[in-house]
C-alpha positions as CSV (number, residue, x, y, z in Angstrom):
1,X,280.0,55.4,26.9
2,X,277.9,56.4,29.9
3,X,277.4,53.7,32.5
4,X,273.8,53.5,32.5
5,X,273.9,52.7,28.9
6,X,276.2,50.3,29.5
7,X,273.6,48.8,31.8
8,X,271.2,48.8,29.6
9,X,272.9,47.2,27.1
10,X,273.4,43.9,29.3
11,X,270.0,43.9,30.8
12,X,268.3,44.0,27.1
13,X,271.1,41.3,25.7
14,X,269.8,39.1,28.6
15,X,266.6,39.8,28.6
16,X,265.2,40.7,25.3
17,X,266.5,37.7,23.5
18,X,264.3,34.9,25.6
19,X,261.5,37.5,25.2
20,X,261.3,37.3,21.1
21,X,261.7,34.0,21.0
22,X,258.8,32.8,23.5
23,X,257.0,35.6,21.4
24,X,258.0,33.4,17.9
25,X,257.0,30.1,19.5
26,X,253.7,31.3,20.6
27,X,253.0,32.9,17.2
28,X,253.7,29.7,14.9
29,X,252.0,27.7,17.8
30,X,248.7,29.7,17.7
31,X,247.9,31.6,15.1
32,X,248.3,31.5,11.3
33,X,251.2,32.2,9.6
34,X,251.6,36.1,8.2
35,X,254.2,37.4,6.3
36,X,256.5,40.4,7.8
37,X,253.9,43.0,5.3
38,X,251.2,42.1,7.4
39,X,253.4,42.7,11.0
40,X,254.1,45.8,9.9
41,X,251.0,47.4,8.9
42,X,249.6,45.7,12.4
43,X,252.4,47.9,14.7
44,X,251.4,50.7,12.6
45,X,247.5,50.5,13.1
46,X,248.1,49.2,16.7
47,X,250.7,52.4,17.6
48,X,248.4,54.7,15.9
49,X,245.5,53.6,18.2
50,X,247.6,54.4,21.4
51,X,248.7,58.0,19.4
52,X,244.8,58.6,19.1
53,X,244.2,57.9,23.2
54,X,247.1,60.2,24.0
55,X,246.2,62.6,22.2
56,X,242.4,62.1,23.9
57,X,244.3,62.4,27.3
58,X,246.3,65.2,25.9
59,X,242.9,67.2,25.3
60,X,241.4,66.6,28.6
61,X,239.6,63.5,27.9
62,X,238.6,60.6,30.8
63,X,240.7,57.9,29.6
64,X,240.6,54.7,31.5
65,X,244.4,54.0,31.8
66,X,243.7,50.2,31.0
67,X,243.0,51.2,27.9
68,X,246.4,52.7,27.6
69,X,248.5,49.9,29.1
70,X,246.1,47.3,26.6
71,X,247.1,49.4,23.6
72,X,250.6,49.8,25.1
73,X,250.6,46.1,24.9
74,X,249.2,45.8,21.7
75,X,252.2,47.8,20.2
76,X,254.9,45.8,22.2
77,X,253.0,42.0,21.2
78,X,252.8,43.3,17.3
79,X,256.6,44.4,17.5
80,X,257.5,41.2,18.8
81,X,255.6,39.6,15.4
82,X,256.8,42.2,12.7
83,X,260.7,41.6,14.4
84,X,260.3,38.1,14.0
85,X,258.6,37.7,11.0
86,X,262.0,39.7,9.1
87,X,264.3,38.0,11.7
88,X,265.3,41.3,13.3
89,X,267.2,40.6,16.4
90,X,266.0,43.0,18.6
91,X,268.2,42.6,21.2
92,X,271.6,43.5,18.6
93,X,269.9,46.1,17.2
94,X,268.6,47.9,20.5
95,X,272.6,47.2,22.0
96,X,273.9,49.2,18.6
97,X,271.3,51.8,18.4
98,X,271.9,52.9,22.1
99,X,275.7,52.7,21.1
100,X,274.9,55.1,18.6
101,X,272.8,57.6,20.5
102,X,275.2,57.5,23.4
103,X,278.3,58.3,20.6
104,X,276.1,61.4,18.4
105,X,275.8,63.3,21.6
């Protein structure tokens, strides 16, 4: 396995795991309960909202990058939900999918 992946392996194990779970306690502390359904059709609306201001910039178009970065967000907060609403541990599955990629090369 290469190094870097390696790397990145351990710094997502000991990062990402703290990350979901403040994520979790600030969902079920703040906002009403959805199920996983709901998650998943909000990553999907909020990931095709960033697709439609790339594809602005991509044209030409005078995109504030804000915009860009709040969408960005958007699509990371909304990930964080949908994971946690199915119990996805993100951090397992990132370690085994870049174990993967690394070995199909």
């Amino acid at each position: 396995m290469h190094p870097l992946c390696t790397e990145l392996q351990s710094v997502v194990s000991a990062n990402v795991v703290s990350v979901q779970k403040a994520f979790d306690s600030y969902q079920n502390a703040c906002f009403t309960a959805r199920p996983p359904e709901f998650f998943c059709l909000e990553l999907c609306g909020e990931a095709g909202e960033l697709a439609n201001l790339e594809k602005k910039l991509w044209k030409g178009a005078d995109i504030s990058m804000d915009r860009v970065s709040d969408e960005a967000a958007d699509v990371f907060i909304s990930l964080m939900n949908y994971a946690n609403a199915r119990g996805i541990d993100l951090a397992a599955a990132v370690s085994d999918k870049l174990s993967r990629i690394v070995t199909s090369k």
